[in-house]
Structure formats: structure tokens, C-alpha cells
N, C-alpha and C positions, 0 to 999 in steps of 0.2 A: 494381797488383801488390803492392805494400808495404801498400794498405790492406789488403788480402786476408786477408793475416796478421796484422794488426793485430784486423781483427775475429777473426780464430777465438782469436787469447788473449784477445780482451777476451771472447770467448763462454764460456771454460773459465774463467777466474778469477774473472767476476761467481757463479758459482754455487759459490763456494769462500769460508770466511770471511777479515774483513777482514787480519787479523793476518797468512794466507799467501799472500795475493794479489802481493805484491810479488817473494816470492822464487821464487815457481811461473812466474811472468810472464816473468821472467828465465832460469830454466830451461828454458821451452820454448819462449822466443827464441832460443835458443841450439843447443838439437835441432833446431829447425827450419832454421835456420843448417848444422848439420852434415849433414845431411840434403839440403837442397838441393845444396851442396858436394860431396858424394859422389855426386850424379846427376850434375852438370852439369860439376864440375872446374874450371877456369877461368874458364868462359864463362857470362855474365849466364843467371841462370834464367829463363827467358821464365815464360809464364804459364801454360802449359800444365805448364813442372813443378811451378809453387807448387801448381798442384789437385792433380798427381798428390800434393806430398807431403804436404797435409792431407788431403784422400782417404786416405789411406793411416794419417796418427793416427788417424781415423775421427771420430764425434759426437762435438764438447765432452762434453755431457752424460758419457757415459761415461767422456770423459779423465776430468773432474773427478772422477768416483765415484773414479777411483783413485788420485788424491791422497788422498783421504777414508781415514777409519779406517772398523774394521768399524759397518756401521748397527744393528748392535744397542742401539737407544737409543729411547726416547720422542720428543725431538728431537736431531736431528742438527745437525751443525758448519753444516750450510750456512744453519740457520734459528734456531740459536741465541741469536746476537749479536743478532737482530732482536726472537726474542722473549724476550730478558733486558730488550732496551730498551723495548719497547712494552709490558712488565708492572711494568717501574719507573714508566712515564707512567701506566700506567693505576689503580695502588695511589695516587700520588700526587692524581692528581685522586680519584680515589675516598674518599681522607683528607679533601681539602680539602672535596670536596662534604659529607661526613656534617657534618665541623664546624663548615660554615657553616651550613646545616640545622638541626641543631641547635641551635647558638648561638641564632640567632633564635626556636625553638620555647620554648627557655628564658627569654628577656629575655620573650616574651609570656606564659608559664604558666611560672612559676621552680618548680624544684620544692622538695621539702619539707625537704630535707638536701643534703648537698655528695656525703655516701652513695649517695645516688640518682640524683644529675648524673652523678658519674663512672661507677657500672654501668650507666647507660643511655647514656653516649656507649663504653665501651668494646665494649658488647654492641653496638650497631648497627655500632660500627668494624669489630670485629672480622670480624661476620658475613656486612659488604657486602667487606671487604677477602679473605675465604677465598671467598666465589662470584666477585669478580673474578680473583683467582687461579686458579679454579676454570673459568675459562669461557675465559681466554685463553689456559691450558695446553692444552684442550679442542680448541682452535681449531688450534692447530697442530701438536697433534699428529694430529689430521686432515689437513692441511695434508700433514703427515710419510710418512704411512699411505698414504695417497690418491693423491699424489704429487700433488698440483692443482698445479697453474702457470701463471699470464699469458705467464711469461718463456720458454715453449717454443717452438722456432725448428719444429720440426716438430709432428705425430703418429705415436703410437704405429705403428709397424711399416712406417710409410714409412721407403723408403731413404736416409740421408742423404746429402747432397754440399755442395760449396763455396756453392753457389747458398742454399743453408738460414741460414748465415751471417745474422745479425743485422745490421743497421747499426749505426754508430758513434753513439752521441746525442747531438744537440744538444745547445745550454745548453738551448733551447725547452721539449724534452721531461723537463727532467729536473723529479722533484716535491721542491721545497725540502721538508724533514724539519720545518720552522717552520710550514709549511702543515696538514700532514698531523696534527701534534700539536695545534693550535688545533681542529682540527677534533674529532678527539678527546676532549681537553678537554671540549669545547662538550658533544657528546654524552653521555659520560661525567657529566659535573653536570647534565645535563637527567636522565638515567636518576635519578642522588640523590635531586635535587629532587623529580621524577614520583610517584617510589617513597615517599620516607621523608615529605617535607614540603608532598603539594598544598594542603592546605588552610593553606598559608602567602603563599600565589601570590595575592595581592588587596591591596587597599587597606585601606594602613595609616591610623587615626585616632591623632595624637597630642596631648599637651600638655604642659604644664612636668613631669610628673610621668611621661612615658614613653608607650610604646605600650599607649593603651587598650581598644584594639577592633580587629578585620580582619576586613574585610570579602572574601572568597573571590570568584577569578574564575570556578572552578566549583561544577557541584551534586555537591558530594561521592559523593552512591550512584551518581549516573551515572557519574563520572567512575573510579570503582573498576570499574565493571563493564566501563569502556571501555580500563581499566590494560591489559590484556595486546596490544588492538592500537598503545596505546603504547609498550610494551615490546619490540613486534617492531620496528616504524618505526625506535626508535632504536636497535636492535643493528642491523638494515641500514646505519644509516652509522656505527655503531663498524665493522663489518667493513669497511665502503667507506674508512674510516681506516685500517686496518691493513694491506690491500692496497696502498696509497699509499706505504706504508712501506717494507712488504717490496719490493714493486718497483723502485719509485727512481726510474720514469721512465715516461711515459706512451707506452706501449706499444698498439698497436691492439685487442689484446682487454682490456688494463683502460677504452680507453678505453669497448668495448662494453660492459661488465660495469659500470662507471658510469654509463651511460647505463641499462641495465638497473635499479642500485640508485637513483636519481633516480626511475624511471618507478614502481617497489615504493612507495615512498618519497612519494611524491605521492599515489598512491592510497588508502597509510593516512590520511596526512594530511587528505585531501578527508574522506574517510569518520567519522572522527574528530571532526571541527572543526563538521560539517554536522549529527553526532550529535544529536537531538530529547532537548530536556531536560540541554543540556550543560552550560550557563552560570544562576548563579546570581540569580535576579532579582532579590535585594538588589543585587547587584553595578551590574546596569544601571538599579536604581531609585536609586541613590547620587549617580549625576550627574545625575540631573533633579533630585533635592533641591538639590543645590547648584547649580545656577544654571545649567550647561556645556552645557547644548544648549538649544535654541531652546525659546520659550514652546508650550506644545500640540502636543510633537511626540511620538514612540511613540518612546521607548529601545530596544524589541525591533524596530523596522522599521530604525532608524539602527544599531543591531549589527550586522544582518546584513549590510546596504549593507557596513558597515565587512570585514565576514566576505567579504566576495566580492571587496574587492579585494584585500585578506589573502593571498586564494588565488590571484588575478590575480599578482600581488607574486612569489610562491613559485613559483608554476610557470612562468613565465616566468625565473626565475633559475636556475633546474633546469633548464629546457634549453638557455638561453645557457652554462652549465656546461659540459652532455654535449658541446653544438656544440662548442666553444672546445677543447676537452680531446679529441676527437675530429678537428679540425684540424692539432692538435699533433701526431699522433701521425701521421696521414698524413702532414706535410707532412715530418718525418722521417726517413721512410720506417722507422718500428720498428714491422714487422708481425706480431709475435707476441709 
């Protein structure tokens, strides 16, 4: 009985920002208090009156709108906080990536003035930091518009009732915000990397005097031509981060919609990876010079061996992922 109400405020306040969750929580702890009290008078509310009197506040969702101020906004209070914070992480790594990138493009080809260093790492900064701004304002206010949600207890123009009610969430299901940013991160400087500095991605030759030579793990014109199905692969799991986020807990439909973005996600990758003419054959003539694989063996027959378990490797961790995360979320039981 007490859980009952417990879920319908944790159903109204999770879709309220952090700052007035506490004191709305308490408010309609407290209506709901007076309310039962006015049904019942003295006598213990059975269960039958706690439905009638959340029944009767009707869908969280709508309580919450009207806590809410007017939606006249690009993003609203309830998506705010999240995406203030996931465009601080994503500007940050977005910094870090240019200047690592850079840095390294520099120590290998320094360029001709200090003139030059600095408008060419401000202009790259600048440019990737207004498209990431650019792409994760984008995103939610889609998000905004659309009204998309994992965390919906129903659909559109079904009736609500008690029954619709969320469960309570585990520790299980909940996704640490640690996870979710690494993850991020990760993607986030692979996009840098990808974009500003592949032909930095190989072996380095050194000696007392610095880095003399790099040698590239791809063939450059393919790998430009193959940029854009890179570029989608890894915005699938930048969004498959940001839902992570915004949610907070694995939920039955992030868990499918993960299992969806793994299955996208594998696909480019396969296609990508398999790509004819992708990898550079200095790269894998580099190690038979040196000595590292066997006398009379074929470098391009031992890459690929190496390429297929690569892909063994990935897609077995992709769906030990969807499974694990898909588990959590039934055994929870948080079905929407």
C-alpha cells in the first residue's frame, strides 16, 4: 500500500528537475495524506482507497507538467540539468581530443611560426567545439519537440491507472553517471582522432633526436572515403551515451534500444573493418622487416586471422552487454 504511493511521487518527481524534487515530493506526500484522510476519516486506507486517490491525481506525467513553467523553451526544466551536463562533458573531451591531436601532429611536422600553431589549434578548437555544441543542443531539443522517452510508464492515449505505476529501482538497475561518461569520453576522442588526426593512428619510429617517421595503420583515401560510416557508428554510441545519462537506470526499453544500438553498431563496424584496401601495407610490411612474425609467413594472411578474431572479440562483448543490461532491467522489473 505505502509502496504504491511511494512509486506514483517517485513517477512525478523523476520527470521534474533535481533542485525541486525534494520539496514537490513533500508536497504531494502530504496531499496525498490529506486526501486519503478526507476519504477514509479515522480508519486505515485500505488499498482500494489509495487507487481511488491516485486515480484521481491522474498520470504523473501531467502532474509533473504542472509543476513545470510554461514549455515555451527550446529545452525545458526537465531536460536541462542533463543537457547542461552532458554538453560540459562533451566540450571537455572535445577540447581535450583537438589538443591531443594536435600536439602530436605538431611534435611530428612543427610548424613554421608560434603564428601558425595557435590559429590552427584555435581554428580546429573552435570549429569542432561550435558542431559539438551544435549537435548536442540538436539532440535534445528533439528530444524536447518529439517528446521521445524510454522513461514512459505508458502510451500515447492509453488510459492511465495505478497499475502503469513504475517500480522502485534497484541499486542493479541504476546506470552509475562514471560509466556513462567514460563511455563518452571514449567515443567522443575516437570521433577527434577519426576526423582531425587518422594518419596519426600507426607506428611511431624514434631516436635521440624525436619522432622521425609514422608509419599509418590505414590507407588514407580509403579510409576518407570510409569517414562517414565512421562517423555514424560512433554518433550511435555518443547517443547510446547520452540516453544512459538522461535515464539513469536501465529500464526495459533502453535496455532494447541498446541492444538495437550494439546490433547498428556491429554492423558498421564489420563493414568498416572488412573494407577492401583498408589498411596500409607499409604498416603490415613494418613487422616482417622487423623480425615479429614468423620466417615466410604472409603479413596480409596473419592481419586478417588477427581481423577476425578482432571481430570475434567485439561482438561477443556487444552482446554479453545487450544480455547483462537486458537482465537488469527485467529482473527489476522497470518496464518502460
Amino acid at each position: 500500500m505505502v509502496e504504491k504511493v511511494e512509486r506514483y511521487i517517485y513517477a512525478v518527481t523523476r520527470k521534474l528537475p533535481e533542485k525541486q524534487r525534494k520539496d514537490i515530493e513533500q508536497e504531494l506526500r502530504s496531499s496525498i495524506e490529506d486526501m486519503l484522510t478526507d476519504r477514509t476519516g479515522e480508519e486505515k486506507p485500505s488499498v482500494a482507497d489509495i487507487e481511488a486517490v491516485l486515480n484521481e491525481l491522474g498520470d504523473p506525467s501531467l502532474l509533473a507538467d504542472g509543476y513545470r513553467m510554461s514549455k515555451k523553451y527550446l529545452i525545458g526544466p526537465q531536460n536541462y540539468d542533463t543537457y547542461f551536463f552532458v554538453l560540459k562533458i562533451v566540450i571537455a573531451a572535445v577540447v581535450f581530443g583537438i589538443t591531443l591531436a594536435l600536439t602530436i601532429g605538431f611534435i611530428v611536422e612543427p610548424p613554421q611560426s608560434l603564428g601558425d600553431l595557435f590559429g590552427s589549434y584555435m581554428g580546429s578548437t573552435f570549429g569542432a567545439v561550435f558542431q559539438a555544441f551544435a549537435w548536442v543542443t540538436i539532440i535534445f531539443a528533439l528530444i524536447e519537440r518529439k517528446e521521445v522517452s524510454l522513461d514512459r510508464e505508458f502510451v500515447d492515449g492509453e488510459k492511465w491507472s495505478t497499475d502503469k505505476l513504475p517500480a522502485l529501482p534497484g541499486k542493479e538497475s541504476l546506470i552509475k553517471p562514471a560509466e556513462a561518461i567514460a563511455g563518452l569520453l571514449f567515443a567522443i576522442l575516437a570521433v577527434v582522432l577519426f576526423n582531425y588526426a587518422d594518419h596519426l593512428i600507426g607506428i611511431y619510429i624514434m631516436n635521440e633526436e624525436g619522432i622521425t617517421r609514422i608509419t599509418p595503420l590505414f590507407n588514407h583515401v580509403t579510409f576518407r572515403s570510409l569517414l562517414p560510416i565512421v562517423n555514424i557508428m560512433l554518433a550511435v554510441g555518443v547517443f547510446k551515451e547520452l540516453l544512459k545519462l538522461a535515464v539513469g537506470r536501465w529500464t526495459v526499453g533502453l535496455a532494447f534500444a541498446n541492444l538495437f544500438f550494439n546490433a547498428a553498431s556491429f554492423g558498421l563496424f564489420f563493414f568498416f573493418i572488412r573494407s577492401a584496401g583498408l589498411w596500409n601495407e607499409n604498416f603490415l610490411a613494418f613487422w616482417a622487416e622487423k623480425g615479429f612474425l614468423p620466417v615466410g609467413s604472409d603479413p596480409l594472411i596473419l592481419w586478417n586471422q588477427f581481423i577476425v578474431g578482432l571481430i570475434a572479440v567485439v561482438a561477443f562483448a556487444m552482446l554479453l552487454d545487450s544480455l547483462v543490461n537486458l537482465v537488469k532491467a527485467y529482473k527489476n522489473r522497470v518496464y518502460r
